[in-house]
C-alpha positions in Angstrom: -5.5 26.1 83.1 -5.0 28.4 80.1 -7.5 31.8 80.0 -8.8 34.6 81.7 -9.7 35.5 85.1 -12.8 34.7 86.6 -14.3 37.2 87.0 -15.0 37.9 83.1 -16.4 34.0 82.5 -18.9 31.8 83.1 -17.5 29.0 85.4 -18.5 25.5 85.8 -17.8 24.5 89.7 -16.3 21.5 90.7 -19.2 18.8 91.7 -16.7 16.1 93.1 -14.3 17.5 94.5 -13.2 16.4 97.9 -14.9 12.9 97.2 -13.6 11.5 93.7 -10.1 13.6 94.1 -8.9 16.2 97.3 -10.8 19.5 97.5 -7.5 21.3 98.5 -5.7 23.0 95.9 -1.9 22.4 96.8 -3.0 18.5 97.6 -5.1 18.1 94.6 -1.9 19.3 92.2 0.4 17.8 94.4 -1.1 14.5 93.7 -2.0 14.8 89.9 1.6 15.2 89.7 2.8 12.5 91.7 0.8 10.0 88.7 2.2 11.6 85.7 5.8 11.9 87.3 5.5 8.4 88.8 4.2 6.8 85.7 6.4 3.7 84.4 8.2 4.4 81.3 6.8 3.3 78.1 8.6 1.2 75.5 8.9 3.1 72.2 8.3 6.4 73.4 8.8 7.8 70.0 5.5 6.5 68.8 3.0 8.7 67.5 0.1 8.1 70.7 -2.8 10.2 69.6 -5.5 9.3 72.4 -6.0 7.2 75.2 -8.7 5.9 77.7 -8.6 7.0 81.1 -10.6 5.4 84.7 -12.7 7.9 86.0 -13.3 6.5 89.7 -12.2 7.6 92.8 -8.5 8.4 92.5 -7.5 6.2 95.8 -8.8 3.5 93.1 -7.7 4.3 89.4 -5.6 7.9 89.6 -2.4 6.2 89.0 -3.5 4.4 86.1 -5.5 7.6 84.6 -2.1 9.4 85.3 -0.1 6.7 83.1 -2.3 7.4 80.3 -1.7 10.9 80.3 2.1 10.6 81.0 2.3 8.6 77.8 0.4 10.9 75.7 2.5 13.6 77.2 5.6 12.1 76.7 4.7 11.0 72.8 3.6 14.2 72.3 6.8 16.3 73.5 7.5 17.4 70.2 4.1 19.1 69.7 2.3 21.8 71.4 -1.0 20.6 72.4 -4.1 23.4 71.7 -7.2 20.9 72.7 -7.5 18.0 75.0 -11.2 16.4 74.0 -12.6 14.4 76.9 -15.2 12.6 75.8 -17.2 10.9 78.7 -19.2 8.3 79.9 -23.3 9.4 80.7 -24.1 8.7 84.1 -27.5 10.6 83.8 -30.6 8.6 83.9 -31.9 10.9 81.5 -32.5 9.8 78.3 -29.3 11.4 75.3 -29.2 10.7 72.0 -27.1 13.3 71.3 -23.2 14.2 72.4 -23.3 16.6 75.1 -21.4 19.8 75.0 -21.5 22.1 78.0 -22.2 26.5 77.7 -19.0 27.2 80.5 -16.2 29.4 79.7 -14.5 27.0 82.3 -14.4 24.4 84.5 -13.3 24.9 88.1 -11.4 22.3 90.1 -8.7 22.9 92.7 -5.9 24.2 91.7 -7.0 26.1 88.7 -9.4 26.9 85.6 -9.6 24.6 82.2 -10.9 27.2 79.5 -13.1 25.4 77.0 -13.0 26.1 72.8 -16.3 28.1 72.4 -15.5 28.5 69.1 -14.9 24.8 68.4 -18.0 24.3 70.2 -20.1 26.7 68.5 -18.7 25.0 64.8 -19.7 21.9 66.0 -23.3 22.9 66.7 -23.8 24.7 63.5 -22.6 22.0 61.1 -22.8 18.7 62.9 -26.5 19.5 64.8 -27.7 16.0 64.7 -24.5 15.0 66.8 -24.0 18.0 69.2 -26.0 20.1 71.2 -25.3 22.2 74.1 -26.8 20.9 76.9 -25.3 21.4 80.8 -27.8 18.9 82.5 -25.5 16.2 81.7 -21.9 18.2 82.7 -23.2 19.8 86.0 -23.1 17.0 88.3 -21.1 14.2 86.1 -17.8 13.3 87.6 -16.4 11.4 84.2 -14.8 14.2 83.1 -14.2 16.3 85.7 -11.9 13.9 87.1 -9.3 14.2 84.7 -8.9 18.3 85.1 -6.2 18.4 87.4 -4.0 15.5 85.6 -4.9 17.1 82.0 -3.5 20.3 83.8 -0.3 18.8 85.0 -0.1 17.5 81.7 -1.0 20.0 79.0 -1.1 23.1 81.6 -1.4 25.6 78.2 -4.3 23.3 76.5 -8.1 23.7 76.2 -10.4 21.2 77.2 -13.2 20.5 75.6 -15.6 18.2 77.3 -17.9 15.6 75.3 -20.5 13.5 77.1 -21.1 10.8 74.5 -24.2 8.1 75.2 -23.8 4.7 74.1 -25.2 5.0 70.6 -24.9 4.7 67.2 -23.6 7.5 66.1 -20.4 7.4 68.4 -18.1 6.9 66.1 -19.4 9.8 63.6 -19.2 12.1 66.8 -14.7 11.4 67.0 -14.9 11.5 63.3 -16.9 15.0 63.0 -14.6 16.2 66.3 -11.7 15.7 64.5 -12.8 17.0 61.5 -13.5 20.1 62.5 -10.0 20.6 65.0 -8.4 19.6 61.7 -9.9 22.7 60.1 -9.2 24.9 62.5 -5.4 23.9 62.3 -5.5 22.9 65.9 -3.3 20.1 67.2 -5.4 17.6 69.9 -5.1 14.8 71.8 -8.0 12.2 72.4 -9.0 10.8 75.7 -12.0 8.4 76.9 -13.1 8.5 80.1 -14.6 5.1 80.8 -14.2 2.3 83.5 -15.0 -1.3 82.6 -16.7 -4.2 84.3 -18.4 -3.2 87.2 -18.6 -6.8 88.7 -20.3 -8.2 91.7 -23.7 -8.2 93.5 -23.3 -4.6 94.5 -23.7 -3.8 90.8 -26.2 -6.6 90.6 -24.1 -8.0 87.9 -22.4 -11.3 88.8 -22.8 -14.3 86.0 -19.8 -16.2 87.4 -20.3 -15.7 90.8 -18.8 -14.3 93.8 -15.2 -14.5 94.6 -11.8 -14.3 92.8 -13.1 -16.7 90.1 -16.0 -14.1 89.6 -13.4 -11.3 89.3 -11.4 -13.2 87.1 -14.0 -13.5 85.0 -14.8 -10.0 84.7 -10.9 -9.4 83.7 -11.7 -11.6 80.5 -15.2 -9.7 79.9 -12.9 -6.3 80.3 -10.7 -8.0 77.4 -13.2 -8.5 75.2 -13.9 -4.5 74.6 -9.9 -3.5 74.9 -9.4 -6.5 72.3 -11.6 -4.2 70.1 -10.1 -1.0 70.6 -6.6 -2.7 70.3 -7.9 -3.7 67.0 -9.5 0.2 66.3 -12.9 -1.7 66.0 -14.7 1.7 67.0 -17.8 0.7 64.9 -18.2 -2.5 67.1 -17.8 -0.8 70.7 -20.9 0.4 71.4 -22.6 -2.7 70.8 -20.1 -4.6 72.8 -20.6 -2.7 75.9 -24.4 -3.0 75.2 -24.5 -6.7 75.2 -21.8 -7.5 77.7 -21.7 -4.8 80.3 -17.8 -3.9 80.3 -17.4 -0.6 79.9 -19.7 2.4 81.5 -18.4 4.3 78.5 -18.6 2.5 75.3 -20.1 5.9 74.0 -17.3 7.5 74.8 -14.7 5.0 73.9 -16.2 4.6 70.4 -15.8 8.1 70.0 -12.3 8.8 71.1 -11.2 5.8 68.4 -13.4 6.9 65.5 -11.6 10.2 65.9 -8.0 9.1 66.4 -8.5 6.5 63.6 -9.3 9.7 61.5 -6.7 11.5 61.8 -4.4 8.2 60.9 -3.8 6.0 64.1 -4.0 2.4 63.5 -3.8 0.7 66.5 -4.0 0.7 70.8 -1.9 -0.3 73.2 -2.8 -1.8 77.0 -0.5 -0.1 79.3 -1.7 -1.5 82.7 -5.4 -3.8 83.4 -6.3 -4.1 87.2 -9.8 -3.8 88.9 -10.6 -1.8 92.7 -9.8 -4.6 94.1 -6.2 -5.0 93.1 -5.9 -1.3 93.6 -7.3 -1.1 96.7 -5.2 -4.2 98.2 -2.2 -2.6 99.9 -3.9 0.6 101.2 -7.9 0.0 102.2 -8.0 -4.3 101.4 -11.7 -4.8 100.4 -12.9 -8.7 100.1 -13.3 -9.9 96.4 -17.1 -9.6 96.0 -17.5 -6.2 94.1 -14.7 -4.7 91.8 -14.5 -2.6 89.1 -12.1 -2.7 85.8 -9.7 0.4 84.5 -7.2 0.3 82.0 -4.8 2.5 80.8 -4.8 2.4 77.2 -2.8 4.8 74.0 -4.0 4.6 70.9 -2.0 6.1 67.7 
């Protein structure tokens, strides 16, 4: 929420608003802060936590595990002030990227307020890193991966930049953390880390159901939703991408590649699972949904 006024900048507006999160400002903050301040308290709270990944669905389905991510980050990182929070995110585009997306906004508008993005981080990524970065708002202006996370980042970093990252599922994730990190390190800016990706999106509605329909099906996605957080647990960024490639469980293995080869960078050395459910188990006690079509999130810290 740090920056200018409006008027002076170039604004991004919000695309899912009022769908993926409430379109009114006092409800929208009033609920971001109900998941970082309702978060469960995390053993070992003096750990170093560095970077996370966060859900990016609807937040009737994953907001309260997004919002313990970023409570635990917060809380880790009370000692520090926080000048960048990179998001990098999943591509939802059909359109073809081999490239990580940056986006030519001042800021980005959601209810509630304005995140100011690092031009000047942007611009130095661009200029020494071209074959990994480009500007390029045809993936930012109607992706919701990010975007989703504004109004928690806010509640949690309220003085921080944001610099949004859409990374593709290729190989060259991993360079793009390292090269993101590299360059915040240069500039002497203190950052936290975050992926926006959900996991296993399991059932005939996703045409993707191997082990059938049912409970047995959906715990059989939990165990293909293991098989990539085994791998970040284990700071395997190189092995991500190819992972989610062959196996389906993650929309953002680009982006969750990314966010490890950059922690791992600047020294973490391992992840932690913090909370594994699917939409189903969400969804159970306030809009019950039969077990044929689910989709994984997990809260996860890295440091």
């Amino acid at each position: 929420m740090a920056g200018p006024k409006q008027g002076t900048l170039t604004v991004r507006p919000p695309a899912v608003a009022g769908m993926f999160y409430p379109g009114q400002a006092q409800a929208c903050r009033a609920l971001a802060t109900s998941y970082l301040e309702n978060a469960p308290e995390v053993e070992g709270v003096g750990k170093k936590w560095i970077g996370g990944i966060v859900p990016h669905a609807g937040w009737i389905c994953s907001g309260a595990i997004a919002g313990r991510t970023l409570a635990t980050l917060a809380g880790a990182g009370r000692d520090r002030k926080i000048d960048v929070v990179v998001v990098f995110g999943a591509v939802h585009s059909a359109a073809s990227l081999d490239y990580a997306a940056l986006d030519s906004h001042d800021c980005w508008d959601v209810p509630g307020g304005l995140s100011e993005l690092p031009q000047e981080l942007e611009r130095k990524l661009t200029e020494t890193t071209t074959h990994c970065f480009q500007v390029d708002d045809r993936f930012h202006r109607r992706e919701h991966a990010i975007e989703v996370e504004l109004p928690l980042i806010q509640v949690a970093w309220p003085e921080a930049n944001v610099l949004p990252i859409e990374v593709p599922a290729i190989s060259r994730a991993t360079e793009i953390g390292v090269e993101t990190a590299k360059i915040l390190l240069k500039a002497g800016l203190s950052a936290v880390f975050l992926a926006s990706s959900d996991l296993t999106h399991y059932g005939p509605g996703y045409d993707f159901a191997p082990a059938g329909v049912g409970l047995g099906g959906l715990q059989w996605a939990r165990g293909n939703d293991r098989r990539v957080l085994d791998l970040v647990i284990r700071m395997s960024a190189e092995q991500v991408v190819n992972e989610t490639r062959s196996h389906l469980n993650a929309c953002g293995g680009g982006a969750i590649a990314a966010m490890l080869g950059a922690c791992r960078a600047l020294g973490a050395t391992h992840g932690e699972v913090l909370q594994h459910a699917n939409s189903y188990e969400t969804l159970r006690d306030i809009a019950p949904q039969g077990p044929e079509n689910a989709v994984g999130y997990a809260a996860v810290v890295v440091g």
